[in-house]
N, C-alpha and C positions, 0 to 999 in steps of 0.2 A: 504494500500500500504506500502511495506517494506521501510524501509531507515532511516536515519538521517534528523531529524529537527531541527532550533533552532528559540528561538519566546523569547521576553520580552516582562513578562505580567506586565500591568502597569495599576497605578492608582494614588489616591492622599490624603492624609492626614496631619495636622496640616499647612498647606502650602506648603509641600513638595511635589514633584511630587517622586511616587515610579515605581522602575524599578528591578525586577527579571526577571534572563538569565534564560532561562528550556531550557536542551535537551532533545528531546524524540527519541526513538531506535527503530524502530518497527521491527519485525523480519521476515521475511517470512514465520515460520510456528506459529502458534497461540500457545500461552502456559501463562504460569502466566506473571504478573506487578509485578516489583521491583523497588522504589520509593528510590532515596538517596539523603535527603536533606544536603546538607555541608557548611561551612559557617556560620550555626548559631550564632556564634559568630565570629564578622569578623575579629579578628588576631588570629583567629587558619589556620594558612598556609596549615598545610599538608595534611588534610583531603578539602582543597580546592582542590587545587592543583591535588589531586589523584582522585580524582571526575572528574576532566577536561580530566586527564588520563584515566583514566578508559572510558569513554563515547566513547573517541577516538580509543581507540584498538577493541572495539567489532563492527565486522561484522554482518550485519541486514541477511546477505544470511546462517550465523550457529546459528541467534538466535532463540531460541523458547518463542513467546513473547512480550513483551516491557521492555522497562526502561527507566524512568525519574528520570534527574538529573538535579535538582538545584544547582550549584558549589557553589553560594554566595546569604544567604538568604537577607542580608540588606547589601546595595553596599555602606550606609553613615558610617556604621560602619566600613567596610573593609577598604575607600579609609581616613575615620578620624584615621585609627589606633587604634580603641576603645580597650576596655577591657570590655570583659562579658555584657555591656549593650552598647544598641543602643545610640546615643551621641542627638536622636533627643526628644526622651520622657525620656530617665531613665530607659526603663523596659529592664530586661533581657529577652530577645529573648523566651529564653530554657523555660522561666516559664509563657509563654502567648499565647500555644496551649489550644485549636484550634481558636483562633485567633475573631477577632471581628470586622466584616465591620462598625459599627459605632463608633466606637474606636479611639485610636490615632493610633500614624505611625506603630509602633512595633503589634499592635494588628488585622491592615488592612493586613499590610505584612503578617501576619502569617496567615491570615482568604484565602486571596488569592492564597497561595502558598497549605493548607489544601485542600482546594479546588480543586485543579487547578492539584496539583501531588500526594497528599495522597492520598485523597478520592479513593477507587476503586483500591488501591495496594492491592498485596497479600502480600506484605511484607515491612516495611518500615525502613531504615537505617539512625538514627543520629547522623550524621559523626563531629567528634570534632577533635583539633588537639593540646591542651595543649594551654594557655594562657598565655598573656605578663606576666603574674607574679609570673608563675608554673610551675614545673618541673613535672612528672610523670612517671609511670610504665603503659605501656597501655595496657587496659583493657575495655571490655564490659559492660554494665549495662542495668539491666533488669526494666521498669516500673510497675507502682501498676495495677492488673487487676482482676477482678473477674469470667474472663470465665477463667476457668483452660484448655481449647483447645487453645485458644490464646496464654494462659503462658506458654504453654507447645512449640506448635510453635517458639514464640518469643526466648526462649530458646536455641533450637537447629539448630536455624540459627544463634543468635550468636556466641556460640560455632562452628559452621563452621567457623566465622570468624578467630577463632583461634589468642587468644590473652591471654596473661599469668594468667587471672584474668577475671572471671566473679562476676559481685557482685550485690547484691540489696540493695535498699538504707535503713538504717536507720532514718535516717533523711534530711532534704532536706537545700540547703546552705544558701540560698536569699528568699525575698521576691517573694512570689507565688502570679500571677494575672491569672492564670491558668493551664494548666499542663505541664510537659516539652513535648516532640515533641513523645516519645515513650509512655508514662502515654496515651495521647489523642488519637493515632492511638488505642493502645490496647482498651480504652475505646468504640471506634468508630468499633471493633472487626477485629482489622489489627493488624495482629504477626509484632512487631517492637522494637526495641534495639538501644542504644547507642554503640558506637564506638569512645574509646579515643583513640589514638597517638600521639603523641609531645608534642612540652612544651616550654615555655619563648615566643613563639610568632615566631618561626624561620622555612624557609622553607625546615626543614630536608629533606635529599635524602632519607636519613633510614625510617624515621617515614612516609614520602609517600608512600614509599614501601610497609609497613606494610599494611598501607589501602587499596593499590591499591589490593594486594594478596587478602584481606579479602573479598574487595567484588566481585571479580571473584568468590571466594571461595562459597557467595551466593548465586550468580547467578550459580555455578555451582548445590549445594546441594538443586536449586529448578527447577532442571531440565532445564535450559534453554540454557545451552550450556554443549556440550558432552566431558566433564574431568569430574574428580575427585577432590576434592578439596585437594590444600597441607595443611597438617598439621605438625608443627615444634611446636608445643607445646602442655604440658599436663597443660590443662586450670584446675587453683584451680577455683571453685566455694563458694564463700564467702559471706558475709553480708558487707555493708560498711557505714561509716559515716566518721564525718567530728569534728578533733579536734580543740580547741578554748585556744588561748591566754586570761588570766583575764583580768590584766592592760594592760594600753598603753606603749608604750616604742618603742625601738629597739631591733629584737629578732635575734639571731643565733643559729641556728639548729646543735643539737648535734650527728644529725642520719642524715646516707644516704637514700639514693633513694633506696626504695627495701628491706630493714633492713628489719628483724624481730627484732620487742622490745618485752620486759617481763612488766607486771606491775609492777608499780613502778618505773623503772625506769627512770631516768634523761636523757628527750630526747629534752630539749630546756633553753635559759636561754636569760629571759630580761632585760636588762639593761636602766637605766637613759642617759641622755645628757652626763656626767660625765663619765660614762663605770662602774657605780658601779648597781651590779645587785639588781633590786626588784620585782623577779618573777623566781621562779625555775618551769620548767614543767615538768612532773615524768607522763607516761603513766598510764593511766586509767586502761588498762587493755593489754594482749597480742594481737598483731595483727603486722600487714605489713605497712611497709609505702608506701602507693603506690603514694601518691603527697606531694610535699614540696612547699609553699610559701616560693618563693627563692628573695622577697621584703624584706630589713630588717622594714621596717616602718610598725608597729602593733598597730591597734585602740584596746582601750578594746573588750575585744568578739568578735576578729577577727581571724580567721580560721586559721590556721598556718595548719596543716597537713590532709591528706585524709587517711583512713586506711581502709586495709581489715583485717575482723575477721572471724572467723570459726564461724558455726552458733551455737554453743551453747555455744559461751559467753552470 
């Protein structure tokens, strides 16, 4: 039967009782699953927010299909104001697919929502939206998979989504207790992608925007509603990884958002308590800056920048 649902699937771990919101879209005439889980980290606003949006504009009587939408995967994260990790265990959300019913809270949540809204998508979207402590250029990312039909999928429904930057990863940020949310669907042989927009934690109108187009944009380029997808940009396809401060100190960034740097150059500078500097940063090598930790407060071997490279750095 066509229409709009909505259900919180619940269960319970370390003590906590857990509660994810799912909306499901059914369409009137039968066609693909398109799965958007957003929230994964719960102060990324925009891609919340446009997920809530999105659910609400599309009519069940022009879809062809379904769509489920998870707006907020862990609600202790959203309503504590977390950063990158759930405030009940420590684990990053992103890196504990596909999830573990005998687990703690982060690994039930993820096992259930795997379950419950991946499982059986034809396509799945990992909607982010810039974190309380980052700024960014948004852009798509593609996970590790070994069917080249997946990767090639996963691919070209990102780039639907049309965002200035496609990248794969080099190396990965955090501690890994599994895979992020795309790694695990493609594993599981579902065409699925990350989707960044915004940044510092804030409920951009811009950066919802972005999302909200993108994944029309999806749902259009996988037949399920009859447009065209808009495209406003000519997406670079790039490699990407993640730069590191040595010492500890307080760090200010000597590039903007979006720069192109050259190697060698001097794109950061650490300072003591004092203001007397003990750490110059000079890039590695050429690439983009596509995120800034815009925290001045730097542990040793704390990530200060995201970069895209051309792949044959």
């Amino acid at each position: 039967m066509s229409g709009r649902t909505t259900t919180v699937l619940t269960g319970a771990a370390d003590g906590h009782e857990i509660r994810v919101p799912l909306i499901e879209i059914e369409g009137e005439i039968d066609g693909p699953t398109l799965a958007i889980i957003a929230g994964v980290h719960g102060s990324e606003y925009p891609g919340i927010l446009a997920a809530i949006d999105f659910s609400r504009s599309i009519d069940p009587a022009v879809l062809k299909g379904r769509i489920r939408v998870v707006p907020i995967l862990t609600e202790t994260a959203f309503y504590g104001r977390a950063e990158a990790v759930c405030p009940i265990d420590g684990k990053n959300p992103n890196r504990v697919f596909p999830g573990d019913p005998n687990g703690t809270y982060t690994d039930v949540v993820n096992h259930l929502v795997f379950e419950r809204a991946v499982r059986g998508s034809d396509c799945v979207i990992n909607v982010h939206g810039g974190d309380i402590f980052e700024a960014l250029v948004p852009y798509g990312g593609l996970g590790e998979c070994d069917d080249q039909s997946v990767t090639d999928r996963s691919r070209e429904l990102a780039l639907a989504y049309d965002l200035p930057f496609l990248v794969t990863f080099a190396n990965k940020s955090s501690v890994s207790y599994g895979y992020d949310l795309n790694t695990a669907a493609n594993r599981a042989g579902i065409p699925a992608f990350l989707a960044e927009a915004g940044g510092n934690g804030l409920p951009s109108e811009e950066f919802t925007a972005v999302h909200f187009k993108g994944m029309r944009n999806v749902a259009c380029a996988m037949g399920m509603l009859d447009e065209e997808p808009v495209r406003d940009h000519q997406t670079r396809e790039t490699k990407s990884g993640f730069w590191r401060i040595g010492k500890e100190g307080i760090f200010e960034p000597l590039v903007q958002l979006g720069d192109e740097v050259t190697e060698g150059q001097e794109i950061g500078v650490l300072t003591d308590w004092f203001g007397d500097p003990i750490e110059i940063m000079t890039a590695p090598h050429d690439a983009w800056i596509i995120a800034i930790v815009t925290t001045p407060a730097a542990k040793a071997n704390a990530i200060v920048y995201q970069v895209a490279y051309a792949e044959t750095e």
